[in-house]
N, C-alpha and C positions, 0 to 999 in steps of 0.2 A: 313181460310187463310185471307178473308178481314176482319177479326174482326181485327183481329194482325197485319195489316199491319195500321190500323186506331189505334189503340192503339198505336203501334212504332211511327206512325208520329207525336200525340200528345204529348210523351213522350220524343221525340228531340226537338220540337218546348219549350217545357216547360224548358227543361235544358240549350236550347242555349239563353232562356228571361233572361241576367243575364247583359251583359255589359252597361256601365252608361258614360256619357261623361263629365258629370257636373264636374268643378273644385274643387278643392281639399277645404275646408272651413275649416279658422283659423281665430278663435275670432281676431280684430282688439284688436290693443293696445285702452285703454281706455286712449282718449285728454285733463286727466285735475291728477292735483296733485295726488298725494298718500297720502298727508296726509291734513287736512283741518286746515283752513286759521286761519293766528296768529296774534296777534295784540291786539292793548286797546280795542278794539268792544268785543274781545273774550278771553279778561283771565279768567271771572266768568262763562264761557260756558259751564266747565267742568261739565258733570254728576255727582251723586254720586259713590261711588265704589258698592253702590249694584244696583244701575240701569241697566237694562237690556236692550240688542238690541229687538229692536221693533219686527223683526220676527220671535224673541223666544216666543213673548207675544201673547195671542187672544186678542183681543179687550174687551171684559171681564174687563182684567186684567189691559187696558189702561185707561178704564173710569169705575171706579169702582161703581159711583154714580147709586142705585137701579133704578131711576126713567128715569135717563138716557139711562141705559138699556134695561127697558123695550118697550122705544120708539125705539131704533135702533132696536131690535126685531119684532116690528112692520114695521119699514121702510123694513126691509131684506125680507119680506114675500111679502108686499104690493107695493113696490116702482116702478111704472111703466117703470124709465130708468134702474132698475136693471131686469126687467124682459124684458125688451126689448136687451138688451146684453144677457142675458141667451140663449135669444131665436136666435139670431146672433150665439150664439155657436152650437147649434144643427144646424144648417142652415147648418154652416162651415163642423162642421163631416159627415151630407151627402153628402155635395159637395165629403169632400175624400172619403165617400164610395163611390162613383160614380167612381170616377177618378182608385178608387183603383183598383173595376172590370175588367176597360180596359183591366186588364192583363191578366184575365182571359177569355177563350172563354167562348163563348154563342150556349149553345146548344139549339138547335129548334127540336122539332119533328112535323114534318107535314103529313097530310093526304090528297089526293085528287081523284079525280074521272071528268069523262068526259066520254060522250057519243054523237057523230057527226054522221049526215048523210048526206052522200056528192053524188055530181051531177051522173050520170051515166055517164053522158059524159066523165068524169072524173075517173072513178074507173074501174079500171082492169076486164075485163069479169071475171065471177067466182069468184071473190070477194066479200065480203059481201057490200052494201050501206051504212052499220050503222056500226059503229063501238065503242066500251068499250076501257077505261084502268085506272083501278085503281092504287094505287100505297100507300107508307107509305114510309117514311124516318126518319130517324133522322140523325142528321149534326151538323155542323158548316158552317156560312158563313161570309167572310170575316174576319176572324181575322188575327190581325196586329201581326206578330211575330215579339214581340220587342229587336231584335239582337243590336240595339245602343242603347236603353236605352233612347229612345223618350216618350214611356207613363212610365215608372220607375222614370224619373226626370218630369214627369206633377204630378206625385203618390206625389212624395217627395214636389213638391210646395205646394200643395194643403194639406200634411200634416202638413206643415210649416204653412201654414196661417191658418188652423184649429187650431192649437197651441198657433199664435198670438192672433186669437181671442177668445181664455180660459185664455188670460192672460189680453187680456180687458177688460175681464166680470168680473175679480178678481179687477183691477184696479179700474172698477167703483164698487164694492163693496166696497172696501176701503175707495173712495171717497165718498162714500154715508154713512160711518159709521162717516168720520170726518166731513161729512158737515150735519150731523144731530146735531153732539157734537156742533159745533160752532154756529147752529142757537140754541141751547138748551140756550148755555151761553149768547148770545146775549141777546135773551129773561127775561133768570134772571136778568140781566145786568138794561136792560129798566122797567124789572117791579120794581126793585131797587130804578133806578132813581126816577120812577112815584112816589112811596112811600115814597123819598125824596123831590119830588116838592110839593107834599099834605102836607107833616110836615113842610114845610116850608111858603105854604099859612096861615096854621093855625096859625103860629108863624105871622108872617106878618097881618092877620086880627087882631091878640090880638094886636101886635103892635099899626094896625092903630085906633081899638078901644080906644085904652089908649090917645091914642095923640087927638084925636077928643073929645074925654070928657076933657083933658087939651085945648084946644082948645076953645069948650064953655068956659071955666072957663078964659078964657084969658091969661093962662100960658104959651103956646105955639103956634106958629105961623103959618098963613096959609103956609107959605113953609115948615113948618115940616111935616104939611098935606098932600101936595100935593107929599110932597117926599116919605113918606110909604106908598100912593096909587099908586103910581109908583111899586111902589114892588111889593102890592097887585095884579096889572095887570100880572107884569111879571111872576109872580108865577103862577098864572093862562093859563097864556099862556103855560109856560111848562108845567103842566097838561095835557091840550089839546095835545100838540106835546107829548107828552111820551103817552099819551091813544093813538093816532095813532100810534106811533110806536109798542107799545106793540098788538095791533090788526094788523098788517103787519108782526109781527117776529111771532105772529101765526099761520096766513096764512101762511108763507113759511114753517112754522114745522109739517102743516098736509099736505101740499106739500107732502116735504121729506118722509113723513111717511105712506101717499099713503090713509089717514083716518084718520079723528079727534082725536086729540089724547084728552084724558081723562083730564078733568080738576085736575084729582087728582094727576098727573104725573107732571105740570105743575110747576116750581121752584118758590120761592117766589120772592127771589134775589139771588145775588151773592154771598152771605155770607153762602146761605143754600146748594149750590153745593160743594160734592166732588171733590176736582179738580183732574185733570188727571193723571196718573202716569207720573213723569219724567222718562225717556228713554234715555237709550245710544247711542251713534253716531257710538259706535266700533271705531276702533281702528285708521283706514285707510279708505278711501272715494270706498275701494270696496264694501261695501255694498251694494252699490247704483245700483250693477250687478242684484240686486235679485227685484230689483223695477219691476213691472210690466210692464209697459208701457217699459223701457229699454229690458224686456226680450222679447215682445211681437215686438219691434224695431229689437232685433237680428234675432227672427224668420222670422221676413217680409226679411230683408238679408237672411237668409238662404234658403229662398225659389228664391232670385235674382238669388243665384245659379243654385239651382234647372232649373232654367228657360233656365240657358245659358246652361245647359245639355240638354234639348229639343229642343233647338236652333242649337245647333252643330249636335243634330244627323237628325236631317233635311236638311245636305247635304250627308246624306248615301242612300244607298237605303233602300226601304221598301218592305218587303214580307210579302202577306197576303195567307191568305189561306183557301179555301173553300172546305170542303170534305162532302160525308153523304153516309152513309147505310141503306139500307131497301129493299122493296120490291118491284114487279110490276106485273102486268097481268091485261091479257085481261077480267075476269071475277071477282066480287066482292070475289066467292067465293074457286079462286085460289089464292089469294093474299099473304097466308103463305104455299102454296104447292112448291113442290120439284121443283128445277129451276126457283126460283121463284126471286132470289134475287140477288140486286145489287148494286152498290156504284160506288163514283165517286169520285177523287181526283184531284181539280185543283190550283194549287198554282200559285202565281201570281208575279212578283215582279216589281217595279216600281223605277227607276234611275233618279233622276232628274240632267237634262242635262244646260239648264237655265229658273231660275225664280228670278227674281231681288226681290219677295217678302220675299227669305228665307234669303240673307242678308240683307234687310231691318231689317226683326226680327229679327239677331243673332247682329244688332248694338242697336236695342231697347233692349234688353235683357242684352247687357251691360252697357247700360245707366240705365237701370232700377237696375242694382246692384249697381253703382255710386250712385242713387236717395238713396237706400235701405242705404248704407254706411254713409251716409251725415246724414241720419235722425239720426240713431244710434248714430251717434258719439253727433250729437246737443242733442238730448236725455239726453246721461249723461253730457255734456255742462248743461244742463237746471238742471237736477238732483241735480248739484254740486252747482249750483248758489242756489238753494232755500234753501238748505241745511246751505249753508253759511249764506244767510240773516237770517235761522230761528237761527242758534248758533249766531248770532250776537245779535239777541231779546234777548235770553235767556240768553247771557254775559253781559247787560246793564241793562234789563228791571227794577231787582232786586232794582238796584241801582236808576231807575225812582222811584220808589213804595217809597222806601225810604225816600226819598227827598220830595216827594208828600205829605206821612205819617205826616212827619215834616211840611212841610208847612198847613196844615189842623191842626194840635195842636195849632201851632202859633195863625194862625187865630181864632181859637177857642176862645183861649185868648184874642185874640185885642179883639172880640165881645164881650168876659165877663166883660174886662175891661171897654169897651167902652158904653157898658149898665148901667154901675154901675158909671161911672163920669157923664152919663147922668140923670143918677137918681138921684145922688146927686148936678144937677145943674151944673156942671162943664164945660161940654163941650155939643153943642147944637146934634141933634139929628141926623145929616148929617153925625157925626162918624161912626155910632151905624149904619146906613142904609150901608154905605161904608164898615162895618164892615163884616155886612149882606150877603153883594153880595161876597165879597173876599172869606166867607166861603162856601157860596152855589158853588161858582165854580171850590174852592179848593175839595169840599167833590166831585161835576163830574168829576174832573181831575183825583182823585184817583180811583173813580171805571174806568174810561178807561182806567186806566193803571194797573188794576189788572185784567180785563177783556184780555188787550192786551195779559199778561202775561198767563193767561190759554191759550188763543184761538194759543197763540204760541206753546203749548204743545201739541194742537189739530194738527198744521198743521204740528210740526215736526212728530208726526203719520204716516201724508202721506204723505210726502217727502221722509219720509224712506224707506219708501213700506207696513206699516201699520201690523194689525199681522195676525197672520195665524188661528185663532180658528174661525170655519164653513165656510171656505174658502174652497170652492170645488179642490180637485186636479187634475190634468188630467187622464183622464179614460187609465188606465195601457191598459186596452182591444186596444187602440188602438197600433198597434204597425206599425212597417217602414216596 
């Protein structure tokens, strides 16, 4: 009869765990256009008609470049700020299995024993001086039967920000996939240039050779001298600055990558990279719902909720409840003999009458959903802004390159021209130098603005919310 009556009471406590206080959660409207921004910055913006939205793509498919690949591969395994988010998310799913238990009792099964000898003076004639009592139980103590839905809305926060942070851990994967790509290109970019400052000292040393034997000869002037030595230096000089830059852009890519990455993986320039796939925007600026950080922003909201649901049922009462069955006697070896057994059921409940701490927390818990609300919305505020600046690159860039392209052929020419009246006497050698430098900084102008133009393809990547190929999902095991 006491098994059944401990069963029964387990079995209402468990049915009546069910009411929740937490307010009702409906997505905010999203505080920025529906459709994105029109203008001279963005008539060339448009994707092509076969380009694809980014979280159709894996990242694979966005940088297609072998070499590239294989370094993101290596950064994804090695990367210590991606395994330190990783390890944030396992953190977070114990915390909810933690949280989650609450609802469940805790059973203990306990054993003890005691044997006292007490005063004469003290102990009843005819009674023994020593006295035994073993005993065994099993129970529960103290469980909170949650009738308002106090540890159900702690359950629901806690699986809220376990969620937030699987969508962090996704987010800096992302960012770790585009901020490999970009140091990759930069890299090419500089070892480009270096290999443009070298062919250009060499050009510059034959120069200054030629002039310094007209020179001796008397043909040409100490200031024609001293002016292609000028060049000489300065070309020199970039050497130096591009070997340091290109030793710092590798430094940051065995960074990223968590281990030196292989010289053989290593881009020569600009020229020899695949560049990134172009990608579509969709249609409408709601894509930007499936960004990580945006989603990881709604969850942190949705656990604000959560919270105001533990807040409110913290002006209900609380009932706990402690029960157990088992055994007792006075002799070790009566302990499962007949009449031997017992239990006890004491339930408990607690009303709070006043405590100024429980609306203290049910005003922080609404402040803290305002906090939660304000992030989200800045969120895709921010979302929308990058999103714009990078279609604004990709509407103009084209037309930089263009113009840049042009301007490098021109030059080209003045220099050929300017070489060739110089050879034939016509004009002295100050052209040919002037000519020199307009093309050395025409040819850097265009690799920065073909470099700009990838590295804009990289960052519309992550602004999109980057793609979805070995991108961990969330573990279906967990459920609400």
């Amino acid at each position: 009869m006491s098994k059944n009556l401990f069963i029964g009471v387990i079995g209402t406590a468990l049915f009546l765990n069910g009411c929740v206080m937490a307010p009702k959660y409906n997505r905010p409207e999203a505080p920025i256009p529906t459709d994105w921004p029109e203008g001279s910055a963005y008539k060339n913006s448009q994707s092509p008609p076969e380009a694809q939205i980014v979280t159709e793509l894996g990242w694979r498919e966005v940088f297609p470049d072998q070499k590239l690949q294989k370094i993101i591969e290596t950064a994804l395994i090695n990367n210590r700020d991606l395994r330190l988010a990783a390890l944030n998310v396992e953190r977070a799913r114990a915390i909810y299995g933690i949280q989650r238990a609450e609802l469940l009792p805790t059973v203990n099964a306990t054993g003890g024993g005691s044997k006292q000898r007490g005063s004469s003076d003290l102990t009843t004639p005819g009674n023994p001086r020593t006295t035994e009592q073993y005993d065994v139980n099993l129970g529960i103590v103290s469980w909170e039967i949650d009738l308002f839905g106090r540890i159900r809305s702690l359950k629901k926060q806690a699986l809220q920000e376990y969620l937030a942070t699987e969508e962090a851990r996704r987010g800096a994967q992302i960012a770790l996939v585009a901020e490999v790509a970009r140091a990759y290109l930069v890299l090419a970019t500089d070892r480009g240039n270096l290999k443009l400052a070298q062919s250009t000292l060499e050009t510059q040393q034959g120069a200054h050779a030629l002039i310094l034997q007209q020179y001796e000869k008397g043909v040409a002037t100490e200031l024609d001298l001293q002016r292609v030595q000028t060049q000489v230096d300065a070309a020199k000089g970039d050497i130096a600055r591009y070997t340091q830059l290109v030793a710092q852009d590798l430094n940051a890519l065995n960074l990223l990558a968590g281990s030196p990455v292989p010289a053989e993986l290593l881009p020569p320039d600009l020229a020899s990279v695949t560049p990134p796939t172009d990608i579509s925007t969709g249609l409408t600026s709601d894509v930007l719902l499936r960004r990580p950080d945006i989603m990881a922003a709604e969850h942190q909201l949705k656990a604000a909720y959560a919270f105001i649901g533990a807040a409110r049922a913290a002006f209900f009462p609380r009932i706990s409840l402690t029960t157990a069955i088992g055994t007792a006697s006075g002799e070790l070896s009566g302990l499962f003999g007949s009449g031997s057994d017992t239990w006890s059921f004491a339930p408990r409940i607690s009303l709070p009458i006043f405590d100024a701490r429980t609306w203290a927390a049910y005003r922080v818990s609404d402040a803290t959903r305002e906090i939660a609300l304000a992030q989200y919305e800045k969120s895709i505020q921010t979302a929308f802004m990058e999103v714009a600046d990078s279609l604004a690159v990709r509407g103009t860039v084209d037309q930089q390159v263009a113009a840049q392209q042009s301007i490098v052929n021109s030059t080209q020419t003045i220099y050929d021209l300017s070489d060739k009246r110089y050879a034939q006497g016509i004009d002295g050698y100050l052209g040919v130098l002037d000519a020199q430098r307009s093309l050395y900084a025409a040819q850097q102008g265009l690799t920065s603005l073909q470099l700009a133009g990838l590295a804009n393809r990289v960052r519309l990547y992550a602004v999109l919310g980057g793609g979805g190929e070995e991108v961990k999902t969330t573990d279906h095991s967990v459920k609400d």
